[in-house]
C-alpha positions in Angstrom: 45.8 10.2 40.0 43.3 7.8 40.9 40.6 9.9 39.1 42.8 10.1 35.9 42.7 5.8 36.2 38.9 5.6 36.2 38.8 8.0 33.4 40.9 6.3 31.4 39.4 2.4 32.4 36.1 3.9 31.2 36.9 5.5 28.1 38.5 2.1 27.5 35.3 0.4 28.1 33.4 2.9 25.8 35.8 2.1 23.2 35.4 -1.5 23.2 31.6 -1.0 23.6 31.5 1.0 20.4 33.5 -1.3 18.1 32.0 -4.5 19.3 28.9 -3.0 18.5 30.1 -1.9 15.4 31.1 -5.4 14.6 28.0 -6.9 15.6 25.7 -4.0 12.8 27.8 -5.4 10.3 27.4 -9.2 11.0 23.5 -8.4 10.9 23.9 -6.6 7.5 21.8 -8.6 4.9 24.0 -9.2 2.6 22.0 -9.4 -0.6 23.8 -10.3 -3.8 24.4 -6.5 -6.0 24.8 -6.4 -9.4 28.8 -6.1 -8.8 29.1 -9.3 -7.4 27.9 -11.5 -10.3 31.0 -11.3 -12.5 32.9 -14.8 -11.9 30.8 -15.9 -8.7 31.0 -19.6 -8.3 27.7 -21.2 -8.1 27.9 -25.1 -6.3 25.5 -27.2 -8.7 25.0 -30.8 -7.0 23.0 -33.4 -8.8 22.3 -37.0 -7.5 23.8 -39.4 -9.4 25.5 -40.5 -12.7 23.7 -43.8 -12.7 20.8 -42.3 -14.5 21.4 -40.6 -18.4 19.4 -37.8 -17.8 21.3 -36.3 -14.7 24.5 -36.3 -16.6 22.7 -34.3 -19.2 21.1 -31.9 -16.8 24.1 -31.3 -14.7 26.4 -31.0 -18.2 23.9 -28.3 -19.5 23.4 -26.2 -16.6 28.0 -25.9 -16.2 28.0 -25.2 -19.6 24.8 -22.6 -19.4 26.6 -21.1 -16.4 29.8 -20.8 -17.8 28.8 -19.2 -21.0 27.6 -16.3 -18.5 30.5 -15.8 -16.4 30.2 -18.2 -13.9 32.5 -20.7 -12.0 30.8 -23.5 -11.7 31.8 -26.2 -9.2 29.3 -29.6 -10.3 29.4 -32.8 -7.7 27.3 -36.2 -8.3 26.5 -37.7 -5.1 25.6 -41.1 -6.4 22.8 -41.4 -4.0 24.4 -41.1 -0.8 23.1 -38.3 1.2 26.2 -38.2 3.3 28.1 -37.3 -0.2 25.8 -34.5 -0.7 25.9 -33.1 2.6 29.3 -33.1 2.3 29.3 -31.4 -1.1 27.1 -29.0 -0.4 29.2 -28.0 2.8 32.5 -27.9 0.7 30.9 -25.5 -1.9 29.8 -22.9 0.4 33.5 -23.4 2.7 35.1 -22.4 -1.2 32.8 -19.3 -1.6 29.7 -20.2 -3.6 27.6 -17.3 -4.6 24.8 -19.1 -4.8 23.7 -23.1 -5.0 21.9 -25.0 -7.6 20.6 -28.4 -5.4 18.8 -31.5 -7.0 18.2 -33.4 -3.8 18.9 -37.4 -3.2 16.3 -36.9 0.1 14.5 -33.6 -0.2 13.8 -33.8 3.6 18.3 -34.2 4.3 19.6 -31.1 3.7 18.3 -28.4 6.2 21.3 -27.7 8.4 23.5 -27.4 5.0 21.0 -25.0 3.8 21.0 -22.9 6.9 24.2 -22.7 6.7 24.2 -21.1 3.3 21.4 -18.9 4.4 24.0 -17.4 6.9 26.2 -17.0 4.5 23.8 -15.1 2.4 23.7 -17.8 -0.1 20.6 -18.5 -2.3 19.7 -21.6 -2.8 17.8 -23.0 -6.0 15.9 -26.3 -5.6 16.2 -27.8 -8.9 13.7 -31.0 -10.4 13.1 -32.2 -7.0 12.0 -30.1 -4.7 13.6 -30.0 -1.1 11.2 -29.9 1.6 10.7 -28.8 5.3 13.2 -25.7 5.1 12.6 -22.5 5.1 16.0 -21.6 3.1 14.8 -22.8 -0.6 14.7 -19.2 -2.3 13.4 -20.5 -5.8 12.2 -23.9 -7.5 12.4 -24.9 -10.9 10.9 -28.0 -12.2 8.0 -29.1 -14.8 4.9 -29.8 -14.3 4.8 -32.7 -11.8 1.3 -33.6 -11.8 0.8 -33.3 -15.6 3.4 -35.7 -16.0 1.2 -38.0 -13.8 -2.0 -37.2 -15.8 0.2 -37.8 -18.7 1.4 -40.9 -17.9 -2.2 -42.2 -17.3 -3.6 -41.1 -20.4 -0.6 -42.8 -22.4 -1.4 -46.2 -20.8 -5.0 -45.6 -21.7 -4.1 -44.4 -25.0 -1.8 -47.4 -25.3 -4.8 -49.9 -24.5 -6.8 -48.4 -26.6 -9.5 -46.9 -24.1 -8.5 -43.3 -25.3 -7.9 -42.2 -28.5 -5.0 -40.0 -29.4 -7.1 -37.3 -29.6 -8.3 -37.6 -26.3 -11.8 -39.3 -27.3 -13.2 -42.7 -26.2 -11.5 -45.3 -27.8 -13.3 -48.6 -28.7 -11.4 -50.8 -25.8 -13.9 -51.6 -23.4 -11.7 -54.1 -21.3 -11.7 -55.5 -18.3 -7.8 -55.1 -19.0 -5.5 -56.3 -15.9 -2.9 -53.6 -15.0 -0.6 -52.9 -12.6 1.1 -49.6 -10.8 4.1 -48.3 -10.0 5.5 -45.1 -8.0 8.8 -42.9 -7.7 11.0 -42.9 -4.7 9.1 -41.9 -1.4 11.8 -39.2 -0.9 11.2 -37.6 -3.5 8.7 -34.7 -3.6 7.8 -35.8 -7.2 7.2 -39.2 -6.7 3.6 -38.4 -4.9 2.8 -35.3 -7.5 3.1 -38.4 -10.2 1.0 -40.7 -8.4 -1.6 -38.6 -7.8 -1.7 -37.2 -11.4 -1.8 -40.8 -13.0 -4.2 -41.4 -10.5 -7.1 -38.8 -11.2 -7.1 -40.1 -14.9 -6.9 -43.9 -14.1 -9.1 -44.3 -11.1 -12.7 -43.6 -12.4 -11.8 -46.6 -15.0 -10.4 -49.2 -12.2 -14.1 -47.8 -10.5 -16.0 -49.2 -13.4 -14.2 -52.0 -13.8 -12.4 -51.3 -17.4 -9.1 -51.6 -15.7 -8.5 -53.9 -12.8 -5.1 -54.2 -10.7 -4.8 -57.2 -10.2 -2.3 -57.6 -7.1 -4.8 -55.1 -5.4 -1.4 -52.8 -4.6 -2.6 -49.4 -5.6 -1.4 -47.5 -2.5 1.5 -45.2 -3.0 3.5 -46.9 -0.2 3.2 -50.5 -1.5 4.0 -49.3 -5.0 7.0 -46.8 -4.0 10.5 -47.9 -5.4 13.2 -46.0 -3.4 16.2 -44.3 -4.9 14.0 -45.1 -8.4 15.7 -48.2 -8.2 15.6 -50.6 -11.4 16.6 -53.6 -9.7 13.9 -52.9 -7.2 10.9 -52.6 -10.0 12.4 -55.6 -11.5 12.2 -57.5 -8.5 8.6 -55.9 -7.5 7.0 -56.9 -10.9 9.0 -60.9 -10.9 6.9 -61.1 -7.4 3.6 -60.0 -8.8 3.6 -61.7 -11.8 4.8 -64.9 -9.4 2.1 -64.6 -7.1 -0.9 -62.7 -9.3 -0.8 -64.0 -12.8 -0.6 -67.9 -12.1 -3.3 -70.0 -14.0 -3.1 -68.1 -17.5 -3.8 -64.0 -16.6 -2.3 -61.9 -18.6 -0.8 -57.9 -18.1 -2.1 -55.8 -20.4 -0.5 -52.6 -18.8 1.9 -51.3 -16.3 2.1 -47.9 -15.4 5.8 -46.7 -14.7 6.6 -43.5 -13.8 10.4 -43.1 -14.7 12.4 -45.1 -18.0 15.3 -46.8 -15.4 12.1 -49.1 -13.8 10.5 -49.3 -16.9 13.6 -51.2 -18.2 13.6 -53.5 -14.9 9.5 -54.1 -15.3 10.4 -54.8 -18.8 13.1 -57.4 -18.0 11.0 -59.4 -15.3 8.3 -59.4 -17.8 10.9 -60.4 -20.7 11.8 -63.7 -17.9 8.1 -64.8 -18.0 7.6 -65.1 -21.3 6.2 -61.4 -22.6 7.9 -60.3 -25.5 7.3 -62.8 -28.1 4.9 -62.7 -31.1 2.1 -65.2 -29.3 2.4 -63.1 -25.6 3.5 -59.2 -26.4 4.7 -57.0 -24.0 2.2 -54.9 -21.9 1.6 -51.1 -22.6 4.4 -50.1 -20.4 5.2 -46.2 -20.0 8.0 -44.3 -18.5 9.6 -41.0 -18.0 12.4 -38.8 -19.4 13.4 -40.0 -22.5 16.2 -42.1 -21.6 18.1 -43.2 -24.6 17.8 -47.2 -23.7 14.1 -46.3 -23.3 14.0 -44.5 -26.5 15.6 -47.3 -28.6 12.8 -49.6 -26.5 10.0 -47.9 -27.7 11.1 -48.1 -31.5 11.9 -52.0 -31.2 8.5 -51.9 -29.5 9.1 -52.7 -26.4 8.1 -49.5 -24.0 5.4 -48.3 -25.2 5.9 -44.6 -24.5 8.0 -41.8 -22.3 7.4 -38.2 -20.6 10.0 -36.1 -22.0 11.2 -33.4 -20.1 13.3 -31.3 -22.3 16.3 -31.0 -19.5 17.9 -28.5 -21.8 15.3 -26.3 -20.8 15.1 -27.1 -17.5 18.9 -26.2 -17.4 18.7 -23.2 -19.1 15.7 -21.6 -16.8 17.9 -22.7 -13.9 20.3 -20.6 -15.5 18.7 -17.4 -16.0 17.3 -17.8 -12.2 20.8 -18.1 -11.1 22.0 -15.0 -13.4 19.1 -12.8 -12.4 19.8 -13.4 -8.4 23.3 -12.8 -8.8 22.4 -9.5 -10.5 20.3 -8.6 -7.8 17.2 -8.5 -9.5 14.4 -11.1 -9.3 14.3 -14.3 -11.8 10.8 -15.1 -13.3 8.5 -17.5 -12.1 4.7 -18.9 -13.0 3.7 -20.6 -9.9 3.7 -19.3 -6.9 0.5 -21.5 -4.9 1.1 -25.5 -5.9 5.2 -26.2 -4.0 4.7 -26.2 -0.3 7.5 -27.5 1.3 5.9 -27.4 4.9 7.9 -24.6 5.7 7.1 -22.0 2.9 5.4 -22.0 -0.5 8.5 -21.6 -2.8 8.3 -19.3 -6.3 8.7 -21.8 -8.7 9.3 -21.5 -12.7 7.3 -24.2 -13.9 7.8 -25.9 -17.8 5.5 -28.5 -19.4 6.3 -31.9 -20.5 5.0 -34.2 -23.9 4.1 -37.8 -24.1 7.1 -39.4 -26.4 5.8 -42.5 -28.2 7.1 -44.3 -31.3 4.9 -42.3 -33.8 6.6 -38.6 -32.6 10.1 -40.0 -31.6 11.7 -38.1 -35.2 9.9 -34.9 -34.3 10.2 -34.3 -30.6 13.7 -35.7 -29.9 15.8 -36.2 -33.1 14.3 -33.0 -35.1 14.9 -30.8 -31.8 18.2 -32.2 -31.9 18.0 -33.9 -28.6 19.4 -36.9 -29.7 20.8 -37.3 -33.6 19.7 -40.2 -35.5 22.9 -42.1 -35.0 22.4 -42.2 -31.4 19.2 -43.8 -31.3 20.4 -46.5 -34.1 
């Protein structure tokens, strides 16, 4: 009897062994997305806020880019609060999301959230702003960061009359007093700007033809965080308070996105630029912002990087589509996005310098903006 008992206890034990183990082998399974699973998947898009025009347009494009292949699409603004985006982020993969299409507030905030989706076996697409020091970031797709440094640069030159527009030596010779601003310090773009506009501009503050006046030509000193206008505005009042005293004048300001552009405008506006006697600096921007856009034509801004977001959103899209397919999207850079932990894959598009002369043909002609729009 007592024999039987042991028997039985052990076979028990075997039992148990065997299915926990069982359990455990299909925990471990990698769980790749087939091409089965694609049809209706929902796919988490978060973008950063809804303060800035282009944002809107991104996150609007990619839904509807999504939806027209199948896809639920769940789309959250933050409004520049990393603890909304955690949260987002966290809700999207508790409903199910497939896969997740992040443009970060802080590309260094997110790294639990995305471990967390990669143990759920959920990709994760870094999109405009790449998110650093995880290992979890299966794809990035972005434009050309550094070219739209270099083009920045070679608009304010171009805008000064140093360069011509066909890239010769313009007749300018200077000195011309200038000053320098950067993106947000946690953004992974903001540096790839700075040092673009940087590698054009610096041989000419070496020789003298431009000269920065406040001396601030570190990145730190001329970061703006969040890409905050108020904050440029502010910056700019202080400069031209405590630099341009005793009849100096700014001849050109490099900015590297249209929201700051509009505050360095406005503090420059309050000190008399603007009028017919004092004109505004060369002043640049990025992204085509429509209040930027109508800027430049009053002339104002002088010019704008335009990132076509349309495409942007449409590569993201056929990343996303060819993941959830289980095959691999395309990509054109895989050696320049190191995020400390890995070098992502990264489907890289170019931008164009937008000035008053080629507003018609790159924005209303593509149909980026119609006519009425812009006024």
């Amino acid at each position: 009897m007592r024999v039987r008992r042991i028997t039985t206890v052990l076979s028990a034990l075997v039992l148990a062994t065997t299915m926990t183990a069982c359990g455990s082998s299909e925990k471990t399974v990698d769980k790749k997305p087939k091409a089965g699973d694609a049809k209706g998947a929902l796919i988490g898009v978060t973008m950063p806020t809804k303060s800035s025009e282009r944002w809107i347009r991104d996150g609007n494009t990619l839904k509807a880019d999504l939806e027209k292949l199948g896809y639920k699409v769940d789309l959250q603004y933050a409004e520049n609060d990393i603890p909304t985006q955690v949260s987002q982020i966290e809700n999207q993969i508790t409903k199910g999301a497939k896969l997740l299409v992040v443009a970060s507030i802080d590309g260094t905030a997110l790294t639990s959230q995305l471990e967390e989706a990669h143990q759920n076996h959920i990709p994760v697409i870094s999109y405009d702003r790449l998110i650093m020091r995880s290992p979890d970031v299966d794809y990035y797709v972005t434009f050309d960061n550094y070219k739209v440094g270099v083009e920045q640069a070679t608009s304010l030159l171009t805008g000064l009359k140093i360069k011509n527009e066909d890239g010769s030596e313009g007749k300018a010779k200077g000195p011309f007093n200038i000053e320098l601003f950067a993106g947000s310090p946690d953004d992974n773009n903001a540096p790839f700007f700075y040092n673009g506009a940087m590698s054009v501009l610096k041989p000419y503050i070496d020789k003298g033809t431009l000269v920065v006046k406040s001396g601030q030509t570190d990145f730190k000193t001329m970061a703006i965080l969040r890409w905050d206008p108020a904050t440029a505005q502010k910056r700019m009042e202080d400069i031209l308070t405590k630099t341009y005293r005793g009849g100096a004048k700014v001849a050109g300001v490099l900015s590297p996105y249209d929201g700051l552009s509009i505050g360095i405008l406005s503090a420059l506006k309050s000190n008399g630029y603007g009028t017919a006697s004092q004109p505004y600096p060369v002043v640049t921007g990025q992204d085509a912002e429509r209040a930027s856009v109508k800027s430049i034509l009053a002339g104002e801004q002088y010019s704008t990087i335009f990132k076509d977001v349309r495409k942007l959103a449409d590569e993201a899209a056929k990343m996303s589509d060819a993941i959830l397919k289980g095959g691999k999207p395309q990509v054109n850079n895989t050696k320049d996005y190191d995020n400390q932990k890995k070098v992502v894959p990264t489907q890289m598009l170019q931008p164009v310098i937008v000035n008053k002369a080629n507003v018609q043909t790159e924005l209303v002609q593509s149909g980026y903006y119609t006519q009425a729009q812009l006024g």
